[in-house]
PAKENU-560803 format. One record per atom (N, C-alpha, C, CB): residue number from 1; x, y, z. Coordinates in pm, 1 decimal. Glycine has a CB too. Example, Ala and Ser with C-alpha at 12.3 -4.5 7.8 and 13.67 -1.06 7.14 Angstrom:
<vextis>
num,c1,c2,c3
1,1319.0,-569.0,780.0;
1,1230.0,-450.0,780.0;
1,1320.0,-330.0,780.0;
1,1130.8,-447.3,904.6;
2,1285.0,-225.0,708.0;
2,1367.0,-106.0,714.0;
2,1290.0,3.0,787.0;
2,1408.4,-59.8,572.5;
</vextis>
This chain:
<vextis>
num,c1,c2,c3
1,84.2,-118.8,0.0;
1,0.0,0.0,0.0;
1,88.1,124.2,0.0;
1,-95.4,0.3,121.9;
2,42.9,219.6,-70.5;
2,163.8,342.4,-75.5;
2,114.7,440.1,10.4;
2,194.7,418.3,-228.9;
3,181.8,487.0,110.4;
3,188.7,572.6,171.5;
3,145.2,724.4,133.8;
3,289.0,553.2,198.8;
4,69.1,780.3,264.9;
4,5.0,935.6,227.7;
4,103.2,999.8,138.2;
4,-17.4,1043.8,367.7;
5,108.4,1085.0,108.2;
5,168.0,1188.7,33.6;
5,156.0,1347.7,64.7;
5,120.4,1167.2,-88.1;
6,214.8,1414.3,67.6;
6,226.5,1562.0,114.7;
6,282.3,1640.4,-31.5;
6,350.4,1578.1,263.3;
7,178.0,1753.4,-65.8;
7,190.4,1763.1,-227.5;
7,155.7,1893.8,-234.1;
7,93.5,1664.6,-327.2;
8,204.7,2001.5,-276.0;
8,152.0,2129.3,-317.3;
8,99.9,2161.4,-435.1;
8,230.2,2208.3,-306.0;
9,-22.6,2167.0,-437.3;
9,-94.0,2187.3,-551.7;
9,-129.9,2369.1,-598.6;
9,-230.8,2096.1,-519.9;
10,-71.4,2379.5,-712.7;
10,-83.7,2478.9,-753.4;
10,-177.3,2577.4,-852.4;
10,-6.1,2467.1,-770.2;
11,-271.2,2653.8,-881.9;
11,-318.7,2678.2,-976.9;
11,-272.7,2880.4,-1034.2;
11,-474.4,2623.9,-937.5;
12,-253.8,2873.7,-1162.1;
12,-265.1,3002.5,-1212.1;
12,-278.6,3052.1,-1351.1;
12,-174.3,3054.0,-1172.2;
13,-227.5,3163.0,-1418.2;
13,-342.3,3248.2,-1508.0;
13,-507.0,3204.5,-1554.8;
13,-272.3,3265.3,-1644.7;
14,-560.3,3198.7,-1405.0;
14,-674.9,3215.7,-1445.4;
14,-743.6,3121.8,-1376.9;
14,-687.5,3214.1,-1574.8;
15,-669.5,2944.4,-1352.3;
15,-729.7,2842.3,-1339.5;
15,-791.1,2874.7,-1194.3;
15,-642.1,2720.4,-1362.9;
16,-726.3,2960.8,-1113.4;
16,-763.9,2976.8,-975.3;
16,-905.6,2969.5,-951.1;
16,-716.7,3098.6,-924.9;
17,-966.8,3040.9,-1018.4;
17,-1099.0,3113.5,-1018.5;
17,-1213.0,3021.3,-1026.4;
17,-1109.1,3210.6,-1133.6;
18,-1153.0,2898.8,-1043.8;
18,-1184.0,2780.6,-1034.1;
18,-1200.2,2673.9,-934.7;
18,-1130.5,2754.1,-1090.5;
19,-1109.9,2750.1,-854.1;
19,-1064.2,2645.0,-719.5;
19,-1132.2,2827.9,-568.4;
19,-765.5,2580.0,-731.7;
20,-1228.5,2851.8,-615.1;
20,-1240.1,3002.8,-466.5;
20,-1139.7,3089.6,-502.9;
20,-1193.8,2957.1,-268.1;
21,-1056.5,3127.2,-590.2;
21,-979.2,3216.5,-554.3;
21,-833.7,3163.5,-522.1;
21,-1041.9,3279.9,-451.7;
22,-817.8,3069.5,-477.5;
22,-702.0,3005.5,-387.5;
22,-619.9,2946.6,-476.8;
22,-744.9,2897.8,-278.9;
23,-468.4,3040.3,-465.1;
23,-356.1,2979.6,-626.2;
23,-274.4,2818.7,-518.8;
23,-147.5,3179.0,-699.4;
24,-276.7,2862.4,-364.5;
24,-169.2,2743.7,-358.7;
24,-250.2,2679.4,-290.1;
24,-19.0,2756.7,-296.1;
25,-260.1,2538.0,-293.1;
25,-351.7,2421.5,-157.0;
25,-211.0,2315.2,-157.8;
25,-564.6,2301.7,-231.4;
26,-191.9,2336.6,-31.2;
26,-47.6,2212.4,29.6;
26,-215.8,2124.1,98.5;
26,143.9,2307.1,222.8;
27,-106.5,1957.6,5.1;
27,-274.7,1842.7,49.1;
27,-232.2,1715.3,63.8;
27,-415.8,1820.9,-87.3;
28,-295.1,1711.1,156.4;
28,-207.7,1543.0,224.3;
28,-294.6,1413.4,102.3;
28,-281.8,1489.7,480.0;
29,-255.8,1386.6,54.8;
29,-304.8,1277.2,-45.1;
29,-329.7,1151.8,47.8;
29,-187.0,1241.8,-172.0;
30,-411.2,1078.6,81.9;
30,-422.6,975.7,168.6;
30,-380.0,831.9,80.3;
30,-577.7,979.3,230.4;
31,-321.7,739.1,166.7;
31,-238.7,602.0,159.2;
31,-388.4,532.9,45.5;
31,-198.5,499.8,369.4;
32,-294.0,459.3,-26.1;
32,-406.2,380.7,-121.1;
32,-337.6,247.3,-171.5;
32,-456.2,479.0,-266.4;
33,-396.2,185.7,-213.2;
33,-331.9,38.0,-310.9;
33,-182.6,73.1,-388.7;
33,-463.1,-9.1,-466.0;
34,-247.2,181.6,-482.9;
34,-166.3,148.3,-588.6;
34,-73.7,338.8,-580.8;
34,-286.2,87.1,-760.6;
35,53.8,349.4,-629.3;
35,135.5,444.4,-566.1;
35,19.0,578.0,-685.0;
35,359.9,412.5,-594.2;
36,20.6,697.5,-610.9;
36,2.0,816.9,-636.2;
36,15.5,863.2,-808.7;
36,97.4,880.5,-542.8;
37,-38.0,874.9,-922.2;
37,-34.8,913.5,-1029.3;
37,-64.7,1072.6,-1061.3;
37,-108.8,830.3,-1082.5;
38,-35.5,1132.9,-1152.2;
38,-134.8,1247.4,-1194.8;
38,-282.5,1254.0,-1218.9;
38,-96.9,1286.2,-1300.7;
39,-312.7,1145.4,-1319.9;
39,-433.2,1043.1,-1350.9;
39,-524.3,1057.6,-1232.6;
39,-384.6,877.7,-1368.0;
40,-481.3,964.3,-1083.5;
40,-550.0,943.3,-954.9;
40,-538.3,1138.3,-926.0;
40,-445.5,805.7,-820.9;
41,-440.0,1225.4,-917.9;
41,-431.8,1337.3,-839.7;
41,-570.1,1417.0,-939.2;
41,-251.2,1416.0,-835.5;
42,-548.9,1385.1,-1004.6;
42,-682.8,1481.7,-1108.1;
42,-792.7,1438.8,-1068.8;
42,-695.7,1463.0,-1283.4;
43,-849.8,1299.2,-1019.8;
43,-973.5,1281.0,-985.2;
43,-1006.3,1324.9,-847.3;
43,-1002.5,1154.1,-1005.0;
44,-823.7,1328.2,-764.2;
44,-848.6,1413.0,-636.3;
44,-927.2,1547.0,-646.0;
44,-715.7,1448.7,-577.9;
45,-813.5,1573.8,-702.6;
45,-862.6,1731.6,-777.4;
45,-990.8,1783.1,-764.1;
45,-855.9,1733.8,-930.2;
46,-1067.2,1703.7,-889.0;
46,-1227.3,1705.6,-897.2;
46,-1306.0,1707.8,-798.2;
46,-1277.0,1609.3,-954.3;
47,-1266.5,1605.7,-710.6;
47,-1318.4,1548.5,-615.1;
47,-1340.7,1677.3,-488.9;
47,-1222.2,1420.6,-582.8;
48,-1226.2,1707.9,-484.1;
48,-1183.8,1790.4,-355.3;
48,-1156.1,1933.9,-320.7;
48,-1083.7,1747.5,-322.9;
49,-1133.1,2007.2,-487.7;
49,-1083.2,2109.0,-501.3;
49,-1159.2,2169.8,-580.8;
49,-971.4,2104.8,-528.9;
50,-1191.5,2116.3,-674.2;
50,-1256.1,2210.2,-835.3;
50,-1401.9,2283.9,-768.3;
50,-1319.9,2061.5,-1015.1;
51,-1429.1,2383.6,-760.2;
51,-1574.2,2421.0,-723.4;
51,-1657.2,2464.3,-827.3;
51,-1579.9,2524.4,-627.7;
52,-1602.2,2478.4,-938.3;
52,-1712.1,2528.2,-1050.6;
52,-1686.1,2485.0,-1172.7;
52,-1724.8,2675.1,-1068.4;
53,-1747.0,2465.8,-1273.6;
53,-1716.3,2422.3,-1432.0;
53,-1599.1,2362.5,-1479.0;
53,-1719.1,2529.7,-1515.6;
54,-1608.3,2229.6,-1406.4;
54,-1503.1,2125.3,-1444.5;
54,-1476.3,2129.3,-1596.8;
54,-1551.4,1976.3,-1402.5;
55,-1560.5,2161.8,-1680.3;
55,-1523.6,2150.2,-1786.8;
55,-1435.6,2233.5,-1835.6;
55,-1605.3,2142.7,-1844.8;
56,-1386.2,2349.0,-1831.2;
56,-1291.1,2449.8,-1835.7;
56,-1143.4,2369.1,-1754.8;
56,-1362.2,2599.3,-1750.5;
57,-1162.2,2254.3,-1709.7;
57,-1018.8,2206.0,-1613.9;
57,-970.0,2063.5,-1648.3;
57,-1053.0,2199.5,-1435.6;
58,-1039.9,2047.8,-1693.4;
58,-1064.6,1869.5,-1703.9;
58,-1140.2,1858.1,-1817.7;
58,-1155.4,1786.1,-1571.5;
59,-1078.0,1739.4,-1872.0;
59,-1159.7,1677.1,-2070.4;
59,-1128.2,1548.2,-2019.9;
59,-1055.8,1723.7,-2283.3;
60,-1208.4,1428.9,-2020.6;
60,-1206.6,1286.5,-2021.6;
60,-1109.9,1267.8,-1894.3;
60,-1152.1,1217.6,-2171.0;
61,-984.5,1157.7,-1878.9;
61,-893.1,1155.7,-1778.8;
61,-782.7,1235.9,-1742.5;
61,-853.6,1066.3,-1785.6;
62,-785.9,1393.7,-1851.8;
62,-665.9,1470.0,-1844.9;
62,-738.2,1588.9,-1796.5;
62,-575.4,1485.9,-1982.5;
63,-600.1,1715.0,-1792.7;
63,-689.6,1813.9,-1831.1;
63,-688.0,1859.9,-1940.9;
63,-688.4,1902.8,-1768.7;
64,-766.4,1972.3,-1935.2;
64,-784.0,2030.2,-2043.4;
64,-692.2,2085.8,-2177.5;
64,-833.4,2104.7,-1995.5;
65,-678.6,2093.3,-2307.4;
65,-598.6,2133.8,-2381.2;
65,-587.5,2334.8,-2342.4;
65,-654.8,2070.9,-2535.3;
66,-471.2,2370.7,-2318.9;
66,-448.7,2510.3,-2273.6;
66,-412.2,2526.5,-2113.7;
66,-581.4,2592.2,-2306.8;
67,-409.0,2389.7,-2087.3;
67,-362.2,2405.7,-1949.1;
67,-229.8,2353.6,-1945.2;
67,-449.5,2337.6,-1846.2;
68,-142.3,2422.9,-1932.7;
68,15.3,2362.4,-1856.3;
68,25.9,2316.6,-1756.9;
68,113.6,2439.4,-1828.2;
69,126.1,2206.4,-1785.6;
69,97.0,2134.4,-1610.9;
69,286.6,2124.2,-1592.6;
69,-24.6,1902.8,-1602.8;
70,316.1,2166.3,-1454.2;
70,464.2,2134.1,-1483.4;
70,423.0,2133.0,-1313.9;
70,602.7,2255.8,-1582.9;
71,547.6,1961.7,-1275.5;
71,585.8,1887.9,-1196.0;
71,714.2,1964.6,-1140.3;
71,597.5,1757.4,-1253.2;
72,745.4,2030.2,-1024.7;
72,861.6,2084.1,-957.8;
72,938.1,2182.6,-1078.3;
72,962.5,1950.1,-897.2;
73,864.5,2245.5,-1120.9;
73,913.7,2313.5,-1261.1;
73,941.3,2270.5,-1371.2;
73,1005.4,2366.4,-1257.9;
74,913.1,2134.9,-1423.8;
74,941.1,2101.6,-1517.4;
74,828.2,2039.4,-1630.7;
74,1029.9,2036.3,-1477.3;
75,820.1,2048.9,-1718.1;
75,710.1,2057.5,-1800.8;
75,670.6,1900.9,-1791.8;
75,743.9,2122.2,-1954.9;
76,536.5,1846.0,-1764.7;
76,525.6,1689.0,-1715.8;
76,537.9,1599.1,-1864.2;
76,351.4,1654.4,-1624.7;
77,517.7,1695.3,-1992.4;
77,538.5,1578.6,-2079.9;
77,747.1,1571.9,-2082.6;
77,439.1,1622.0,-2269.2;
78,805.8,1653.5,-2009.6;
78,959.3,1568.6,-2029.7;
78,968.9,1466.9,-1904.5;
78,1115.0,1688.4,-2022.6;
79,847.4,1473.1,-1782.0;
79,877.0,1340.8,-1695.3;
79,833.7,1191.0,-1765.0;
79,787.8,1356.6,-1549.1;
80,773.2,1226.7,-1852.4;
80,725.6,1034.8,-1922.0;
80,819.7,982.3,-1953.8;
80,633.4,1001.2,-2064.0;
81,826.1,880.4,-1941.9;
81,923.1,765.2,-1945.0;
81,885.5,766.9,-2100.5;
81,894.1,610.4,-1838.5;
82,979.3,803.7,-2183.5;
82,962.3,755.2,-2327.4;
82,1039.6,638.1,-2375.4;
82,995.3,860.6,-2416.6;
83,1032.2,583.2,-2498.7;
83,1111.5,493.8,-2529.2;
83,1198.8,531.3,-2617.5;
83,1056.5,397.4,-2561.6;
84,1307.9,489.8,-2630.6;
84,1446.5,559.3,-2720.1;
84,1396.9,580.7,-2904.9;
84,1615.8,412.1,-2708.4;
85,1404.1,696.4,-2953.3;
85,1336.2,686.7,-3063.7;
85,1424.2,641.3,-3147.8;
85,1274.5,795.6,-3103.8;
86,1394.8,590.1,-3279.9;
86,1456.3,521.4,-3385.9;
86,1571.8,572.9,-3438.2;
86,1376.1,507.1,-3482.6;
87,1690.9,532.5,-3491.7;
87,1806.5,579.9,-3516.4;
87,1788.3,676.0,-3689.0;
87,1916.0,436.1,-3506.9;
88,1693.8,581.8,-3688.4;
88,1657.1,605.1,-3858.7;
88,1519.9,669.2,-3876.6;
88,1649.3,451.4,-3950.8;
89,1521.6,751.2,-3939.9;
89,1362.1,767.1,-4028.8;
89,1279.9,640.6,-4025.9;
89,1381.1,799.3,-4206.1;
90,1108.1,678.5,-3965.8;
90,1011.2,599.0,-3980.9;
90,981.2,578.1,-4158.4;
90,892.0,662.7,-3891.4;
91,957.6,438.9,-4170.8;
91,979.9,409.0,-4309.2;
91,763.8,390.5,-4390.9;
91,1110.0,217.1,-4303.5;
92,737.1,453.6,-4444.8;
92,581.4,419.7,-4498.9;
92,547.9,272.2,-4427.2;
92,571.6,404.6,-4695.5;
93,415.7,281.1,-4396.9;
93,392.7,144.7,-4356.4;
93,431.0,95.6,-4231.8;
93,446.3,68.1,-4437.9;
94,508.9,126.8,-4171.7;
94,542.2,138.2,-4031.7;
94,432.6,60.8,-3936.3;
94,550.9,294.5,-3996.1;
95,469.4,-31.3,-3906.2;
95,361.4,-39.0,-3791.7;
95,266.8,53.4,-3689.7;
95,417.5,-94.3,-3719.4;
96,114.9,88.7,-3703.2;
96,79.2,170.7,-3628.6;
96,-18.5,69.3,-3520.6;
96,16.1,292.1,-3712.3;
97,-64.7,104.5,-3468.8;
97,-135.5,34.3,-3344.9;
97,-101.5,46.2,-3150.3;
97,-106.0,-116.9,-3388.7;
98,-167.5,-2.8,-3113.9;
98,-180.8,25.7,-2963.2;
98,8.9,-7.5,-2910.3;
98,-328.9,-110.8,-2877.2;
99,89.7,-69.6,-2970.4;
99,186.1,-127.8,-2957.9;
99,322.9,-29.7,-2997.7;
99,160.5,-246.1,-3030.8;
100,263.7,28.8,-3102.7;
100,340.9,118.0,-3162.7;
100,400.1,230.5,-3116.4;
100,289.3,149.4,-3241.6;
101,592.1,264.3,-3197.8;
101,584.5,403.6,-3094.2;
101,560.3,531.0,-3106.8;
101,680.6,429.1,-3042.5;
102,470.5,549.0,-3244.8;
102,394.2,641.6,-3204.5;
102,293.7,653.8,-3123.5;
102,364.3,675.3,-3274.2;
103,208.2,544.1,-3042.3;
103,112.5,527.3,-2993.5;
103,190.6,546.7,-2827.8;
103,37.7,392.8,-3052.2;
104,278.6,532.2,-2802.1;
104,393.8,502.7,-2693.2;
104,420.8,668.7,-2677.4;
104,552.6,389.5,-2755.9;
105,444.8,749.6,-2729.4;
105,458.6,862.5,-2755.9;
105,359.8,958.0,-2689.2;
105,461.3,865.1,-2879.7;
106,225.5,932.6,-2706.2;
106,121.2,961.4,-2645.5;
106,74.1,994.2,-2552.6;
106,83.5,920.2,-2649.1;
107,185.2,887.6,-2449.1;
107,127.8,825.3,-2302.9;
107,219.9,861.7,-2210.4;
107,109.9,660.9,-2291.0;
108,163.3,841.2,-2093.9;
108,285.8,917.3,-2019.5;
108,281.6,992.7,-1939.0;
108,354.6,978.9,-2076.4;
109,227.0,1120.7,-1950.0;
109,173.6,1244.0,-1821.3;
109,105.3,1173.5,-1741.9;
109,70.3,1378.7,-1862.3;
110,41.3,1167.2,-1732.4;
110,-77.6,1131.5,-1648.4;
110,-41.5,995.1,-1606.7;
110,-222.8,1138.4,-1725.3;
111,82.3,947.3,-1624.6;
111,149.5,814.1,-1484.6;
111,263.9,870.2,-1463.4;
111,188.0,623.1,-1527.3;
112,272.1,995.5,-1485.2;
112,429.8,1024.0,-1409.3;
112,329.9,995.8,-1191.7;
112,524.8,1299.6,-1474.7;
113,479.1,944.2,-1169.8;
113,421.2,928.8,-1018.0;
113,479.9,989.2,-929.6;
113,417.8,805.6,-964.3;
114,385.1,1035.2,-798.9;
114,424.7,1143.7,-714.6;
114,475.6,1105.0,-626.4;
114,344.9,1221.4,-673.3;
115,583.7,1239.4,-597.2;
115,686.6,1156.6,-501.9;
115,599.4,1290.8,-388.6;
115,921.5,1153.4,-547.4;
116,676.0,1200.2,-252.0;
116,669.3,1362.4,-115.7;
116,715.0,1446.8,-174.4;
116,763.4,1375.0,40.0;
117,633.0,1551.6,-102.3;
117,695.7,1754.3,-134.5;
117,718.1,1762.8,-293.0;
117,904.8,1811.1,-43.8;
118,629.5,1672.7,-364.3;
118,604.5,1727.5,-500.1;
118,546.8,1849.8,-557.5;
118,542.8,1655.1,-546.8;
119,580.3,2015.9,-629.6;
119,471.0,2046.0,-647.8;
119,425.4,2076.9,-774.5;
119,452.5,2122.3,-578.0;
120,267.0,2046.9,-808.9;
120,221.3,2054.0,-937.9;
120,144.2,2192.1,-960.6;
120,134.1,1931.6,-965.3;
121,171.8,2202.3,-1053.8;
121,120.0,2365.8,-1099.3;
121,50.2,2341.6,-1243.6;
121,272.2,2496.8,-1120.8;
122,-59.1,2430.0,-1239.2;
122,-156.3,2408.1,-1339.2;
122,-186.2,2531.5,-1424.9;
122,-278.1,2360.0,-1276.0;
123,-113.9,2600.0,-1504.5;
123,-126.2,2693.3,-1562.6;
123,-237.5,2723.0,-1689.7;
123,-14.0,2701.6,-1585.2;
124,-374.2,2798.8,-1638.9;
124,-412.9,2827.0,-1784.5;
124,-370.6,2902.0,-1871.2;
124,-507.1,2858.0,-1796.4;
125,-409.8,2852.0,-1995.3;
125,-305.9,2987.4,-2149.5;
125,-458.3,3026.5,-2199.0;
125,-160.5,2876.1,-2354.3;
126,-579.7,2996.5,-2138.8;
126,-758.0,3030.0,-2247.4;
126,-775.9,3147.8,-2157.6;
126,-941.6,2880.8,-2238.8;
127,-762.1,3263.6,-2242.8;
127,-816.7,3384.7,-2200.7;
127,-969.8,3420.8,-2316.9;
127,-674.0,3508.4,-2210.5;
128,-1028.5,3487.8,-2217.7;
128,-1160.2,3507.3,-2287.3;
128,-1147.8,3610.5,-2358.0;
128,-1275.5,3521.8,-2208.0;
129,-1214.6,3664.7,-2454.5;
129,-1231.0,3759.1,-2526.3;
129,-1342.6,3851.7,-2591.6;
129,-1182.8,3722.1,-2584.2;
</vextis>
């Protein structure tokens, strides 16, 4: 079972307004089966934090397209574990499918996993007009 977690959750340009007003929430993540994901922290999220129009924050299991998400400052699509890309040019015909590494490419944010005194920051770029 993985142990609580202690996590500073961050929101800004804009996303705040979303969460009361409130840019920083430090949040004890409680002990569960399986270790701490982004994936699981987003349904925290929902769950615990979001007070108004999830849909502006959240699309299916991510968030939203226009939201930046960076892990201790660093942008979360360079934490995915990728796989080493090809030495050579992809050739026509290429294998595509669930297996594939473009499909491998894809995946990734949303299982980077949280360590203690992680903090995630959620930047919106959708300004209204």
């Amino acid at each position: 079972m993985a142990a609580p977690l202690s996590v500073e959750v961050e929101f800004g340009g804009g996303a705040e307004l979303l969460f009361d007003g409130i840019k920083k929430h430090q949040v004890t993540l409680p002990g569960q089966e399986e270790p701490w994901d982004i994936r699981n922290l987003l349904v925290w999220i929902k769950k615990n934090l979001l007070k108004e129009r999830p849909e502006l924050f959240i699309q299916g299991d991510s968030v939203r397209p226009g939201i930046l998400v960076l892990v201790n400052d660093a942008d979360w699509e360079l934490l995915a574990s990728r796989p080493p890309l090809p030495s050579r040019p992809l050739r026509r015909g290429w294998k595509k499918g669930p297996d594939s590494l473009l499909s491998l490419l894809d995946q990734g944010e949303l299982d980077y996993q949280l360590q203690d005194q992680d903090n995630i920051l959620f930047i919106s770029t959708l300004h209204g007009g």
